[in-house]
C-alpha positions in Angstrom: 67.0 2.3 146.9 68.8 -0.5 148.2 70.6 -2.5 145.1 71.6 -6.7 145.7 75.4 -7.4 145.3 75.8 -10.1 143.4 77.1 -11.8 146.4 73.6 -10.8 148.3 71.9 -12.5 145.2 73.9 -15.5 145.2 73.4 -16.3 148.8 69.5 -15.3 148.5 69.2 -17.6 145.8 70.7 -20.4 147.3 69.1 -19.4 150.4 65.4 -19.7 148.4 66.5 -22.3 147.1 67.0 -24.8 150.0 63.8 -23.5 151.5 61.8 -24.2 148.4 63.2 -27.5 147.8 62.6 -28.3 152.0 59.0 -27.4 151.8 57.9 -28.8 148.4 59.8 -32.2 149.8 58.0 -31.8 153.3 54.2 -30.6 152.5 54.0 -32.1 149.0 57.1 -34.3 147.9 56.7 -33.1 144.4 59.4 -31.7 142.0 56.5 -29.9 140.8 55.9 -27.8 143.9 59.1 -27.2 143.8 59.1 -25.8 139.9 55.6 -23.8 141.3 56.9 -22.5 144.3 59.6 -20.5 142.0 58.4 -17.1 141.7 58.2 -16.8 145.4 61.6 -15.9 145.0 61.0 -12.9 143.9 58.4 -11.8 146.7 61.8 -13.8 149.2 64.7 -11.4 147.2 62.0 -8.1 147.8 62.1 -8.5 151.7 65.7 -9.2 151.9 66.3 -6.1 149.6 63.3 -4.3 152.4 65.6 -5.3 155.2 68.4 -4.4 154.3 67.6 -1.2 153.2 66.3 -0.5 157.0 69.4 -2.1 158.3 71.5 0.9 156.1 68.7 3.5 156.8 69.1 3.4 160.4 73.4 3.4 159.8 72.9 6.3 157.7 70.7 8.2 159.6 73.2 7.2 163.3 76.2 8.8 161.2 74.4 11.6 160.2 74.0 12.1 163.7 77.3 12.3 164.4 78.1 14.7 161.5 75.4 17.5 162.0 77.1 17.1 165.9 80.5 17.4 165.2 78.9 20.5 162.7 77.6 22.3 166.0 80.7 21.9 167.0 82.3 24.0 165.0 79.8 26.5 165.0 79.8 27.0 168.8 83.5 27.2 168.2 83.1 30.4 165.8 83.6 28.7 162.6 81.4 29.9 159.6 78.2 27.3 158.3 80.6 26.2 155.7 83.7 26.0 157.6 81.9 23.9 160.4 81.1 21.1 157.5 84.7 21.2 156.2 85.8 20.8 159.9 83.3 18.1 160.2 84.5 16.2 157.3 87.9 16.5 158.7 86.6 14.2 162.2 84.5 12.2 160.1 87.6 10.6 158.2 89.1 9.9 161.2 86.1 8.1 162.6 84.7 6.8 159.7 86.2 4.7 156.3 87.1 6.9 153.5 84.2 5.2 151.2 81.3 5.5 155.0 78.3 7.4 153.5 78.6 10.3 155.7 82.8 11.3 154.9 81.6 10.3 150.9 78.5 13.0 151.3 80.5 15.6 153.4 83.2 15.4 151.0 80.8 15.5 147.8 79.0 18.8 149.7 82.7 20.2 150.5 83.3 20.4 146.6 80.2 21.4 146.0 80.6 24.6 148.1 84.0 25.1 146.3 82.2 25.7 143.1 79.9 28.4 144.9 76.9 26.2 145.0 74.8 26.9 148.3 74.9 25.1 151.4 71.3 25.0 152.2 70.8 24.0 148.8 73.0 21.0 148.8 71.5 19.7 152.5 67.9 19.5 150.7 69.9 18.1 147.5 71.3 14.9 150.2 67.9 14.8 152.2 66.5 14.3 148.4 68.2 11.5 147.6 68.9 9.7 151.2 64.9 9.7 151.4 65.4 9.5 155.2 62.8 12.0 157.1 65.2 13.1 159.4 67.6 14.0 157.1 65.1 16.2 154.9 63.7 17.7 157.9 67.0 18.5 158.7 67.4 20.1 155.4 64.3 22.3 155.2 64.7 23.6 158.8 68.2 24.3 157.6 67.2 26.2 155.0 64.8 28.3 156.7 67.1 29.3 159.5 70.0 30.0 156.6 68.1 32.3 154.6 65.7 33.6 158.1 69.3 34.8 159.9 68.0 32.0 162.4 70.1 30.8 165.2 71.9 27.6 163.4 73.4 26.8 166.4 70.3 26.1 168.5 68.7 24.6 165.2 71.2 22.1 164.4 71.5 21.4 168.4 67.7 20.9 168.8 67.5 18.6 165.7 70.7 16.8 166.4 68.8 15.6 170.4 65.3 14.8 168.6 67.3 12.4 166.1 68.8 11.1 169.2 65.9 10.5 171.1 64.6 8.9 168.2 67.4 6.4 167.9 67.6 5.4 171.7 63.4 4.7 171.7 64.0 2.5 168.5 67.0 0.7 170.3 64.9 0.6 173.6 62.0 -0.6 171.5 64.3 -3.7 169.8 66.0 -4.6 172.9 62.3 -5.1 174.3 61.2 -7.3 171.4 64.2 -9.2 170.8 63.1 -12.1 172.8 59.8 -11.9 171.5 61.2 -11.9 168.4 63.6 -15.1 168.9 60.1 -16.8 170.3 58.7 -16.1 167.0 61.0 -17.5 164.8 61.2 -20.7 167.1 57.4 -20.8 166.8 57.4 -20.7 163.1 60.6 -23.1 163.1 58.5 -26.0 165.4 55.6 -26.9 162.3 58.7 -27.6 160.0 60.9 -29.6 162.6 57.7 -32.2 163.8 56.6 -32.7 159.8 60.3 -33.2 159.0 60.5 -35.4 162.3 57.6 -37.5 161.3 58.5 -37.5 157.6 62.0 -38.7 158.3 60.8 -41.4 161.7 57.8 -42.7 160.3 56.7 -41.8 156.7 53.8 -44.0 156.4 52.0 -41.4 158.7 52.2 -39.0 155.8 51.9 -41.3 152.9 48.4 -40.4 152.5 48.7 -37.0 151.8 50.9 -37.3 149.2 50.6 -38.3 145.3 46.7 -37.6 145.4 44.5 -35.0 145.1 42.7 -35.0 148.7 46.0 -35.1 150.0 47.6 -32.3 147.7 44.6 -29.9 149.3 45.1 -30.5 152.5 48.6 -30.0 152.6 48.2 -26.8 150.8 45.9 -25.9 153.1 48.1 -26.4 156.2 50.9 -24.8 154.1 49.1 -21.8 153.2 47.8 -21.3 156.9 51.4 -21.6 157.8 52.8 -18.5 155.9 49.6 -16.5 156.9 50.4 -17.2 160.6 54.4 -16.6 160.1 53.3 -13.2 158.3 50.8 -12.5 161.0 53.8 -13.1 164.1 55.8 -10.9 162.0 53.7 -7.8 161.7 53.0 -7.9 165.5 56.7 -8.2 166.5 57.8 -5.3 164.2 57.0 -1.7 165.3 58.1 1.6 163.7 59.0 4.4 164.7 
């Protein structure tokens, strides 16, 4: 789960705030809009919290990557399954900042094995609480091949290229969409930028729709068609994996 700093929340705020306050001005010039279109806030803070969360999903799941790699490693060096991740730690800090989620996970699994606790065990302990499916199908392969006598080598090799694979079709699959995805927020930017030019230029165009009820409709009409096609551009521009 993916927790707001409160810097995140001040700057989401403010951020909600300016686009509430520009489209109750622009669709219904009404303090009252404004007041009503409130809670959205909520429903705004939720996808910026969704986002994120992605954004650190995809960094976590990149530096596990790099640890279960530099764990094969070791192992095809002749180090022990527990040796390998103390060895990997060891690389990891000099890669990585002392507080990066992988060196703070290696390190926490390190101790762990200190205090005899298994390594299998802790893998499906970290895949558990990461919630990323690479990572717990990391873990339960792992713990198959641990307590099998399975090769771990081969294992951690063969899981370490399908994670990889993974990765460079997401990055092939953003680079494709990019521009798409610039199109589509200029697309959804235009409908703002001509009511704002004709509110600004020439406001007796739109004094009619304003401060009466036929008016009020309409404009919530055209407003509510607005986020329902900004929505729709949205889901056709994003594709997972």
């Amino acid at each position: 789960m993916y927790q707001l700093s409160r810097k995140e929340l001040a700057k989401y705020l403010a951020l909600y705030a300016l686009l509430d306050g520009c489209i109750s001005y622009l669709f219904f010039c009404s303090w009252i809009a404004f007041v009503i279109l409130l809670p959205g806030m909520f429903l705004f803070l939720a996808e910026q919290r969704n986002s994120l969360q992605k954004k650190r999903a995809r960094e976590m799941t990149r530096q596990f990557l790099d640890g279960i790699q530099m764990i094969a490693a070791s192992l095809q060096a002749g180090y022990s399954a527990e040796n390998s991740l103390r060895e990997a730690l060891r690389e990891l800090r000099k890669m990585y900042e002392s507080d990066a989620f992988i060196v703070r996970e290696f390190r926490f699994m390190d101790a762990q094995i200190e205090m005899n606790r298994n390594m299998e065990e802790l893998f499906l302990d970290f895949g558990k609480r990461s919630a990323i499916e690479d990572i717990q199908s990391f873990a339960e392969v792992f713990l198959t091949a641990k307590r099998s006598g399975g090769d771990l080598l081969a294992i951690i090799k063969n899981t370490a290229s399908c994670i990889r694979q993974k990765q460079e079709t997401m990055q092939e699959i953003e680079t494709c969409l990019s521009g798409k995805m610039m199109e589509q927020n200029i697309m959804s930017l235009i409908p703002i930028l001509i009511l704002a030019y004709i509110k600004l230029s020439s406001p007796e165009f739109l004094a009619a729709m304003y401060g009466n009820v036929t008016g009020t409709a309409v404009m919530g009409i055209c407003f509510a068609v607005y986020v329902a096609a900004y929505f729709w551009g949205r889901s056709i521009v994003q594709i997972e994996v």
